[in-house]
C-alpha positions in Angstrom: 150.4 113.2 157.1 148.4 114.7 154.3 146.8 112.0 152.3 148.1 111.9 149.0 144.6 111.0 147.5 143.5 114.0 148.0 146.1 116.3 146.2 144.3 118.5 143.6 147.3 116.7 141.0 145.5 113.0 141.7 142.0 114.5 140.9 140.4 115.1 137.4 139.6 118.8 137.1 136.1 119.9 136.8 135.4 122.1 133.6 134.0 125.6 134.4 130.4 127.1 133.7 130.3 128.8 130.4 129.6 132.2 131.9 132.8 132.0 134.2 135.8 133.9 133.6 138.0 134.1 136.7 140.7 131.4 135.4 143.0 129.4 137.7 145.8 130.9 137.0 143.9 134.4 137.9 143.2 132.7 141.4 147.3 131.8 142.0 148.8 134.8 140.6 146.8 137.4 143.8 147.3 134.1 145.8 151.0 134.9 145.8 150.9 138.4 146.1 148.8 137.9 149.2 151.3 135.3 150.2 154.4 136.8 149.5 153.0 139.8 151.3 151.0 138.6 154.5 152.1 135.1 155.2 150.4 132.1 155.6 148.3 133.6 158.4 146.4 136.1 156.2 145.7 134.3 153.1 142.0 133.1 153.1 139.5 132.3 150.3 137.2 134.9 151.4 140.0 137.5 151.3 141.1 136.3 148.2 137.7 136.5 146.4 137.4 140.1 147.5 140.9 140.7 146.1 139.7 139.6 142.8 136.1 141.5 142.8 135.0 137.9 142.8 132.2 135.9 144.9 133.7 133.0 147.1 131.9 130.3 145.2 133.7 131.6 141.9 137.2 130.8 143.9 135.3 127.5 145.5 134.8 126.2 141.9 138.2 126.3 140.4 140.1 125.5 143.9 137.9 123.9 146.3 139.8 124.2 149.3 142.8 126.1 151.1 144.8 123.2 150.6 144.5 122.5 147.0 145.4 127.0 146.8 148.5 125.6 149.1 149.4 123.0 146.7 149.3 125.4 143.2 151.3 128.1 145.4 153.7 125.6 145.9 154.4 124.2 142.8 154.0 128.0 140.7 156.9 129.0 143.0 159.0 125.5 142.5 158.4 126.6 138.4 160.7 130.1 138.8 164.1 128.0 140.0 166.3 127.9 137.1 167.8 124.1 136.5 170.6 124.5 133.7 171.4 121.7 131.3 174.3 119.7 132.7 175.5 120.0 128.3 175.8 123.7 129.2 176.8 124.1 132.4 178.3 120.7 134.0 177.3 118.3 136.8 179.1 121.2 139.7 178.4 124.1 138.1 175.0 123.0 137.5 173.8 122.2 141.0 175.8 125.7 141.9 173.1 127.6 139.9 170.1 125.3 140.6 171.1 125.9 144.6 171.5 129.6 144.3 168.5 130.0 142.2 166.2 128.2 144.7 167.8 130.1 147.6 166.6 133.8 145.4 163.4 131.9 145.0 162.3 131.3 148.6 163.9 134.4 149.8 161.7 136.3 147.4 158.6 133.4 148.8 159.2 133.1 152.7 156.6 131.4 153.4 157.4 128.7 151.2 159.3 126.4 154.4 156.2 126.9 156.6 154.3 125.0 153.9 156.2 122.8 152.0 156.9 120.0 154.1 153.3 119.6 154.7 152.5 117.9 151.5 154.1 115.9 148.9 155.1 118.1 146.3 153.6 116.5 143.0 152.8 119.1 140.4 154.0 119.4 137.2 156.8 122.2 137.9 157.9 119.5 140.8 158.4 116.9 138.6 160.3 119.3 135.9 162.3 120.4 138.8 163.4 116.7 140.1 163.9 115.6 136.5 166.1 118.6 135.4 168.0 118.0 138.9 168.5 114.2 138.8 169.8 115.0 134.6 172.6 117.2 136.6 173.2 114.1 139.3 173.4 111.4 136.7 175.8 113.5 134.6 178.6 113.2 137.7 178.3 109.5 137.3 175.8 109.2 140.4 172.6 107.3 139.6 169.7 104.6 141.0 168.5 105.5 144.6 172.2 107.0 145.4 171.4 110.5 142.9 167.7 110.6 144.9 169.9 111.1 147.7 172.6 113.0 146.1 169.7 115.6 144.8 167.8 115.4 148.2 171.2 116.3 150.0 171.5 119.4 147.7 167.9 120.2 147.9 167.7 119.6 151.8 171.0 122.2 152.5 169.1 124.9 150.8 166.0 124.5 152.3 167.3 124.4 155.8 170.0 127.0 155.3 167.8 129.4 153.7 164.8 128.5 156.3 166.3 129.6 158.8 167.7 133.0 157.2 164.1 133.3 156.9 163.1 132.7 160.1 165.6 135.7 161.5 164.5 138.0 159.1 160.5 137.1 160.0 161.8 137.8 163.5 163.2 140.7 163.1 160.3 142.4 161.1 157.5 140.6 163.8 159.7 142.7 166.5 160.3 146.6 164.2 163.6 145.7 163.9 166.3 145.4 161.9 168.1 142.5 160.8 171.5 144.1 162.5 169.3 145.5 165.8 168.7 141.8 166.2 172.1 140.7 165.9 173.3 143.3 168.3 170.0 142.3 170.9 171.1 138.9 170.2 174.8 139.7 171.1 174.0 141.3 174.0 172.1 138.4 175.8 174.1 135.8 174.4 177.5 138.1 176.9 174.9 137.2 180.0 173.9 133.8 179.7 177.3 131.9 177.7 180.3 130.2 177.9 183.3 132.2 176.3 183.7 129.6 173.5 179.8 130.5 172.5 180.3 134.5 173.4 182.9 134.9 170.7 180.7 132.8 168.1 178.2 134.9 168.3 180.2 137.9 168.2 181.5 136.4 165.0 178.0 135.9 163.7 176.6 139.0 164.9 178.8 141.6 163.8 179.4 144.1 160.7 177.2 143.3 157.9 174.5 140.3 158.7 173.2 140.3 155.5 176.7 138.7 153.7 177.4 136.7 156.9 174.1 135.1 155.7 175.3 134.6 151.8 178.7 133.5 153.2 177.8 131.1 155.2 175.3 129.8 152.6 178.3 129.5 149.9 180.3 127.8 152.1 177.6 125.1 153.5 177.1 124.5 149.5 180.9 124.2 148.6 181.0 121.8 151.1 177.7 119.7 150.3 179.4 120.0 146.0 182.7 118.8 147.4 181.4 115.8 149.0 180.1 115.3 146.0 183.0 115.7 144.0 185.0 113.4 146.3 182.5 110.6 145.7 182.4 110.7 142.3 186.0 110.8 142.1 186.9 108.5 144.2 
């Protein structure tokens, strides 16, 4: 498990030299474009100083090490989800737009589930994010350790749902195709090798237009995570 102790959030930031004038921020910002466009894989500090017209030890000072880059990616992507107020939008409606922004936000990061779980996440937009969330949980009437679980439910249906749309369309891409190429290849074995029951699911899953069989099946998972909800806080 990474150790918590040494998260760049529990350590005191070291000021820069006075003639220094790559920032932070600087550092993130082609961090994510590198990200967003390479992957995990080919994001390195040395890479990353080039990409900036930098030297490594300019990088080295403000971020000492690959991690701490991992954990300020993290948290500068978890600061783009949109949490409403529950005054403006309601307990359901709320979590319905907090769930659909953070499903646009890892679609547009998809390397964000390869990373995530590998450290607590503890930054500031973290914290925002859980606070603004639990607000939305306490005003359906759910609070104490119940409404971390009640947030954590919501938060964990994304994550996996949206992980593994991910995953497919990294698959696709690693292999030159496209998303519907592999759902016919995928059809196509799946006639060889299943039962009938599992031939016609995948039919069902693999035909006409993947991309809203994705969104569909997201918006129904989420209906069904918000009813349960709904019930308990009803009933």
């Amino acid at each position: 498990m990474f150790p918590v102790k040494e998260s760049i959030w529990t350590r005191q930031p070291k000021a820069a030299p006075a003639r220094e004038t790559l920032t932070r921020e600087q550092i993130v910002r082609a961090a994510l474009e590198s990200l967003d466009t390479e992957g995990v894989a080919g994001l390195s500090m040395r890479k990353l100083a080039a990409k900036l017209g930098s030297g490594a030890t300019s990088v080295y000072w403000h971020v000492p090490t690959k991690d701490d880059l991992i954990d300020l990616l993290i948290d500068e992507v978890w600061g783009e989800i949109d949490i409403p107020e529950p005054e403006l939008a309601g307990w359901r409606s709320g979590l319905l737009l907090f769930a659909h922004s953070m499903r646009a936000t890892i679609m547009r990061h998809p390397w964000l589930p390869e990373v995530m779980y590998t450290r607590p996440s503890m930054g500031p937009n973290a914290m925002t994010m859980g606070t603004r969330g639990l607000a939305l949980i306490a005003a359906a009437g759910i609070t104490g350790r119940t409404a971390d679980f009640a947030l954590g439910t919501v938060m964990s249906f994304v994550l996996g749902s949206t992980g593994g749309e991910v995953a497919t369309r990294e698959m696709a891409r690693r292999g030159g195709q496209s998303l519907d190429q592999l759902a016919a290849e995928v059809r196509e074995r799946t006639e060889s090798i299943a039962d009938p029951i599992m031939q016609e699911s995948a039919r069902r899953r693999t035909t006409g237009d993947v991309d809203a069989m994705f969104y569909d099946s997201f918006t129904y998972g989420l209906d069904l995570v918000l009813e349960g909800l709904a019930a308990r806080v009803e009933g």
